[in-house]
C-alpha positions as CSV (number, residue, x, y, z in Angstrom):
1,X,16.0,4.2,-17.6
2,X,14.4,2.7,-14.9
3,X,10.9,3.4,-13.8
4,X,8.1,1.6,-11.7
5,X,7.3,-1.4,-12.8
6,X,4.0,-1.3,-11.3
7,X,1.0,1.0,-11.3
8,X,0.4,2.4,-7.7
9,X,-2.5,4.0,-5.7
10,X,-0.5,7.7,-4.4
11,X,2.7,6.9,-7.2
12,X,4.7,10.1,-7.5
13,X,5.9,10.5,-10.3
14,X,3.7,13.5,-10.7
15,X,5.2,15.2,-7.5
16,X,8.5,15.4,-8.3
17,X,9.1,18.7,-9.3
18,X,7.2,19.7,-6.3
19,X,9.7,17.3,-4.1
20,X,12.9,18.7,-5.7
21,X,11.9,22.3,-4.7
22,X,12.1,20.9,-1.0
23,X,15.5,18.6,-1.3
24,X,17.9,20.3,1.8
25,X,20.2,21.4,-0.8
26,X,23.2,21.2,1.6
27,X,23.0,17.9,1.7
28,X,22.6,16.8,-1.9
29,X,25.6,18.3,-2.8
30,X,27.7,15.8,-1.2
31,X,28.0,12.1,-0.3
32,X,24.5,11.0,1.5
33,X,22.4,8.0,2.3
34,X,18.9,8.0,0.8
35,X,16.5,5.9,3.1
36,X,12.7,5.5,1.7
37,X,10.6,3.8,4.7
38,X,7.7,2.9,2.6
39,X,8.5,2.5,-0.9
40,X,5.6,1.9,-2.8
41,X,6.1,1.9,-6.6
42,X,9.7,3.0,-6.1
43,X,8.9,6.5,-8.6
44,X,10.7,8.8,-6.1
45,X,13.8,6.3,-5.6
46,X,14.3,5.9,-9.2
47,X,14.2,9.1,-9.8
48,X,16.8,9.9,-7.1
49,X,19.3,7.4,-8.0
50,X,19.0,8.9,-12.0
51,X,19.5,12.7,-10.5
52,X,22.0,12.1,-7.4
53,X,25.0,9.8,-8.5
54,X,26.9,11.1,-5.3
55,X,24.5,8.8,-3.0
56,X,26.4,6.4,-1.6
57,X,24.1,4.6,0.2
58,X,20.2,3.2,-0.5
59,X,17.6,1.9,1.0
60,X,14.4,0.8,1.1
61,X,11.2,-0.6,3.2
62,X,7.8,-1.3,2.8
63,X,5.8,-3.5,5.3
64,X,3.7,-5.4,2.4
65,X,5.9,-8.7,2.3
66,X,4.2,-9.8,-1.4
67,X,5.8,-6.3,-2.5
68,X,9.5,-6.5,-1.2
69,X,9.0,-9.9,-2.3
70,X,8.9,-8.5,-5.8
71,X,11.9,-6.0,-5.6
72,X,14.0,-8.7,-4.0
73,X,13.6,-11.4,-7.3
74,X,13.9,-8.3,-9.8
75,X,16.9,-7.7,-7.8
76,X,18.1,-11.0,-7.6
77,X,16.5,-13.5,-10.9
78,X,15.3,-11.4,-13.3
79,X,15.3,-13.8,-15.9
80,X,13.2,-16.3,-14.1
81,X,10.4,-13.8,-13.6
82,X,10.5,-12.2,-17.3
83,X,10.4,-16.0,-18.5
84,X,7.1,-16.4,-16.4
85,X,5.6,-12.7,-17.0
86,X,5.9,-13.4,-21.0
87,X,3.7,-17.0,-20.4
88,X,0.8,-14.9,-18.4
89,X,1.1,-12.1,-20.8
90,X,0.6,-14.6,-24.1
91,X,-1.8,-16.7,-22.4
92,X,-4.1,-13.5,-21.7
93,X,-3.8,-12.1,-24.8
94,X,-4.7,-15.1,-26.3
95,X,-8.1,-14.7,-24.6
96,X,-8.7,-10.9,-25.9
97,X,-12.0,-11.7,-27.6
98,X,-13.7,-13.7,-24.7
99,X,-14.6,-11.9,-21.6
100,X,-15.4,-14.4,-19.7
101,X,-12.6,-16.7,-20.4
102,X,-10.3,-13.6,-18.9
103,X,-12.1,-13.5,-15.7
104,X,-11.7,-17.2,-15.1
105,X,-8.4,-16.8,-15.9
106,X,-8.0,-13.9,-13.9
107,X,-9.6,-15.0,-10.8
108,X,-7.9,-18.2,-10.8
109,X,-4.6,-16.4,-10.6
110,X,-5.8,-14.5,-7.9
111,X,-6.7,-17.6,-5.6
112,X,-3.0,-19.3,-6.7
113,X,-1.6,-15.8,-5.2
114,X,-3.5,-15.5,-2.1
115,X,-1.9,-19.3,-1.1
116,X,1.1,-18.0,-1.0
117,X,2.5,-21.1,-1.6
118,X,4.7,-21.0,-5.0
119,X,8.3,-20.0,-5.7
120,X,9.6,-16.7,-4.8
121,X,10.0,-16.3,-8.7
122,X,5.9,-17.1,-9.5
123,X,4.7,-15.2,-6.7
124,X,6.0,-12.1,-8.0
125,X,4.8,-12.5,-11.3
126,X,1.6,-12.9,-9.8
127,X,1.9,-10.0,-7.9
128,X,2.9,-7.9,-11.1
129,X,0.4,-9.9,-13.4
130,X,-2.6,-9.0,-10.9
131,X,-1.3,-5.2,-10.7
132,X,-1.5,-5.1,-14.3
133,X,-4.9,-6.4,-14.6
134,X,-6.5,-5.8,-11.9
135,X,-9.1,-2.7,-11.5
136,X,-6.9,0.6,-11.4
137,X,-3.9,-1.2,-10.2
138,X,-5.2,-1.1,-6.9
139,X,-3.4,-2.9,-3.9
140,X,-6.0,-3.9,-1.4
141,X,-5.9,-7.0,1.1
142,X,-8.5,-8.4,3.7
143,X,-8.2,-9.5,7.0
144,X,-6.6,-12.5,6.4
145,X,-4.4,-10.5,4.0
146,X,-6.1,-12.0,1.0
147,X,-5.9,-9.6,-2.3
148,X,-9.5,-9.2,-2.6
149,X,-9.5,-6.4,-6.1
150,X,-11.6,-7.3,-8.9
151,X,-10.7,-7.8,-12.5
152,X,-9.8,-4.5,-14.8
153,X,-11.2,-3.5,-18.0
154,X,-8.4,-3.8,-20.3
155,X,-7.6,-5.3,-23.5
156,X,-4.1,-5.9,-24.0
157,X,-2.0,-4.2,-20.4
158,X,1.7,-4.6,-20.6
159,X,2.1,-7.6,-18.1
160,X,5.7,-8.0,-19.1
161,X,8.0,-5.1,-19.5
162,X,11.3,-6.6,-20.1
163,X,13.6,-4.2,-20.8
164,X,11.9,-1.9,-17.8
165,X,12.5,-4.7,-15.2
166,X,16.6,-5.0,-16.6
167,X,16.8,-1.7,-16.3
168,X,15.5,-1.6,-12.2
169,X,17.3,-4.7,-11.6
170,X,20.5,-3.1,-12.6
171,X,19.5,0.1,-10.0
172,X,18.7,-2.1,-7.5
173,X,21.7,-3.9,-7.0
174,X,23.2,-0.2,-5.5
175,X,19.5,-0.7,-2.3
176,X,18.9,-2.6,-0.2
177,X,16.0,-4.1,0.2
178,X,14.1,-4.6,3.4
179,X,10.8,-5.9,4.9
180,X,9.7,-4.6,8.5
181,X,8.4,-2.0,10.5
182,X,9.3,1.7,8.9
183,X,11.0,2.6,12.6
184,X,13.8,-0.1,11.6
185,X,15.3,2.0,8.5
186,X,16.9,4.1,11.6
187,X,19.5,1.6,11.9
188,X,20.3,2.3,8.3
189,X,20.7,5.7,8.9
190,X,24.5,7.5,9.2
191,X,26.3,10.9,9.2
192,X,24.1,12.6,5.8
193,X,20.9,11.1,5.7
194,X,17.7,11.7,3.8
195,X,14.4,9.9,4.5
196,X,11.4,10.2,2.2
197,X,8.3,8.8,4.2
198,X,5.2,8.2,1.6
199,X,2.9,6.3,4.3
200,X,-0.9,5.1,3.2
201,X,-2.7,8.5,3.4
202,X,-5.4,9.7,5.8
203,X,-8.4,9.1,4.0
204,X,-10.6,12.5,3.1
205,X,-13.8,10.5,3.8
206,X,-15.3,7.4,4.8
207,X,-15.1,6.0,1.2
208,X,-11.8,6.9,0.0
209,X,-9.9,4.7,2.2
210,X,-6.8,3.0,1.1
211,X,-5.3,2.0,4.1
212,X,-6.0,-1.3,3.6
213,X,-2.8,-1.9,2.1
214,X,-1.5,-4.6,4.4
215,X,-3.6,-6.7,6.9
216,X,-3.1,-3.8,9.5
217,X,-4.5,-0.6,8.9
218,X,-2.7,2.7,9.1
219,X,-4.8,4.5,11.1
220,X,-4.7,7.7,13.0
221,X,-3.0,6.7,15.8
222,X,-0.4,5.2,13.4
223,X,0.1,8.7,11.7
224,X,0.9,10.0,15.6
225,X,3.6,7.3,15.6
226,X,5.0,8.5,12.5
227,X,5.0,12.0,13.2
228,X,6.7,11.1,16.7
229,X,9.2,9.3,14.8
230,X,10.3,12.2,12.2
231,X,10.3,14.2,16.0
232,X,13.2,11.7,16.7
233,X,14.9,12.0,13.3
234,X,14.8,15.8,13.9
235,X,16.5,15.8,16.9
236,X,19.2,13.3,15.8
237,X,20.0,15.2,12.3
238,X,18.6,13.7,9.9
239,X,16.9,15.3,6.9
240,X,13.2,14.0,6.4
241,X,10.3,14.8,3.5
242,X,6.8,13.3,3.8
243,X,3.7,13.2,1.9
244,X,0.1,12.8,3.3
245,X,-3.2,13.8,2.1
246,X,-4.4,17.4,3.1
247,X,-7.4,16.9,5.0
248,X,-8.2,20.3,5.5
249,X,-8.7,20.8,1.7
250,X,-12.1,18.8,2.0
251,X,-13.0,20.1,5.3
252,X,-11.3,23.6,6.6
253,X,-12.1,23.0,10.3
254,X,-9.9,19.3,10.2
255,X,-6.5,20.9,11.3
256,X,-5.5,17.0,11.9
257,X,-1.7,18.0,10.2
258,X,-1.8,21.3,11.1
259,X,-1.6,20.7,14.8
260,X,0.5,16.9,14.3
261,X,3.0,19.0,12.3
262,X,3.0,22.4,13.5
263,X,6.5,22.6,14.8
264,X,7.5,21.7,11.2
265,X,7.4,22.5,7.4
266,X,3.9,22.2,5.8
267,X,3.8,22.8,2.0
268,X,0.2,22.6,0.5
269,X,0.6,21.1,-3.3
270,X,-1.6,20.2,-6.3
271,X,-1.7,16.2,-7.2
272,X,-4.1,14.5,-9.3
273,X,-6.3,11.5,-8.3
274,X,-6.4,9.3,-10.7
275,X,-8.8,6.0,-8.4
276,X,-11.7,6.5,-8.3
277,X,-14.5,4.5,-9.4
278,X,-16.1,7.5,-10.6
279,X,-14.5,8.9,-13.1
280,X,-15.9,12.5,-12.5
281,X,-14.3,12.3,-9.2
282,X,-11.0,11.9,-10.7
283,X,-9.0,15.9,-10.9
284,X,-6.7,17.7,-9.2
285,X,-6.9,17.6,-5.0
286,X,-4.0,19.2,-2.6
287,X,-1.6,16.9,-0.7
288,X,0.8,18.2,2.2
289,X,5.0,17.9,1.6
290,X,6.1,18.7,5.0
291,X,9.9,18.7,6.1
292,X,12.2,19.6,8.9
């Protein structure tokens, strides 16, 4: 059964149930197209694919290149990446009992990634190998779109799940996989269509920002463009879910979704954070599913 293969700021697996209560249930009982603008970890498209046979059509988008990168050689040379994942893994294991050995290690895997200069194959493994061991499997680039997360404190982390990445290149040969701007996916779009919009969250204060996903942030003007855009799937019949964080949760006078959404569906859900540095600040905290 496939699941993500990576660990993911905002995954959500943990929503589903709460996204399955707001599923237009018209629509998924017959033939539709499933269209997820920013994919992320891919929980919620796995998950559909397992539940929903009768989708006919797939696809997916995310505008971090390194990351379609990855879904497009799981997709496409599975082999050649498992061969490279089970070197890394053995090779880090191997340093288990010397700390210092794994950060050199580590860091120098980190610089080959940010050249951006190897095989399509090896830059994915990167990408998962650095996932797997970096600090809470966080995604974070610079400027100069340079991963910039430090080393994690783990022992022995699954670097190479084999039969996992079999399994989600067998799903993914039913998506297709694309790299651009979220507005493109309309293209995609036909008769019965459902988009799923998980887009880097408004932060809930000045230190929980984790926009920086790509070397552009999404910032608030970026959320008005995505709101304008679900506008436009609204009035050309289309079916659209999206997640964000609630805001107003932290600070009852920030009606920032309230008013961008008010002509629409707002459902006010419980989700866990799981980063944070702090691990006290780690719990339960509300997000927003709204719909049309």
């Amino acid at each position: 059964m496939a699941k993500p293969f990576l660990k993911w700021a905002g995954g959500k697996t943990q929503l589903i149930k709460e996204i399955e209560t707001v599923l237009p249930s018209q629509l998924i009982q017959s033939e539709f197209t499933y269209i997820e603008p920013f994919v992320g970890s891919g929980a919620i498209l796995f998950w559909m694919l397992r539940t929903f046979p009768n989708i006919k059509k797939a696809v997916i988008n995310d505008i971090n290149k390194d990351l379609v990168n990855t879904y497009q050689v799981i997709a496409s040379t599975p082999l050649e990446l498992i061969e490279i994942l089970t070197i890394f893994e053995r090779e880090f294991y191997e340093l288990e009992e010397n700390e210092e050995k794994k950060k050199v290690y580590f860091y120098k895997k980190r610089a080959l990634y940010n050249t951006r200069s190897e095989t399509l194959s090896m830059q994915a493994a990167l990408f998962i190998f650095l996932n797997r061991t970096c600090f809470n499997g966080l995604y974070r680039v610079n400027k100069k779109n340079l991963f910039n997360v430090p080393i994690g404190r783990y022992k022995k982390p699954r670097i190479c799940d084999t039969s996992n990445i079999l399994a989600v290149n067998e799903v993914l040969q039913k998506v297709e996989i694309l790299h651009g701007d979220y507005q493109e996916t309309l293209k995609q779009a036909e008769k019965n269509t459902l988009f799923y919009f998980d887009p880097p969250y408004k932060p809930l204060n000045n230190t929980s920002s984790f926009t920086a996903y790509a070397k552009s942030n999404f910032n608030d003007d970026e959320q008005v463009r995505l709101k304008n855009f679900c506008t436009k799937l609204d009035k050309l019949n289309y079916h659209w879910i999206l997640s964000n964080s609630d805001v107003k949760s932290i600070d009852n006078d920030n009606d920032f979704f309230d008013d961008l959404y008010h002509d629409f569906f707002i459902k006010r859900i419980n989700a866990k954070r799981n980063i944070n540095s702090n691990a006290k600040k780690r719990g339960l905290l509300k997000e927003l599913l709204i719909t049309n």
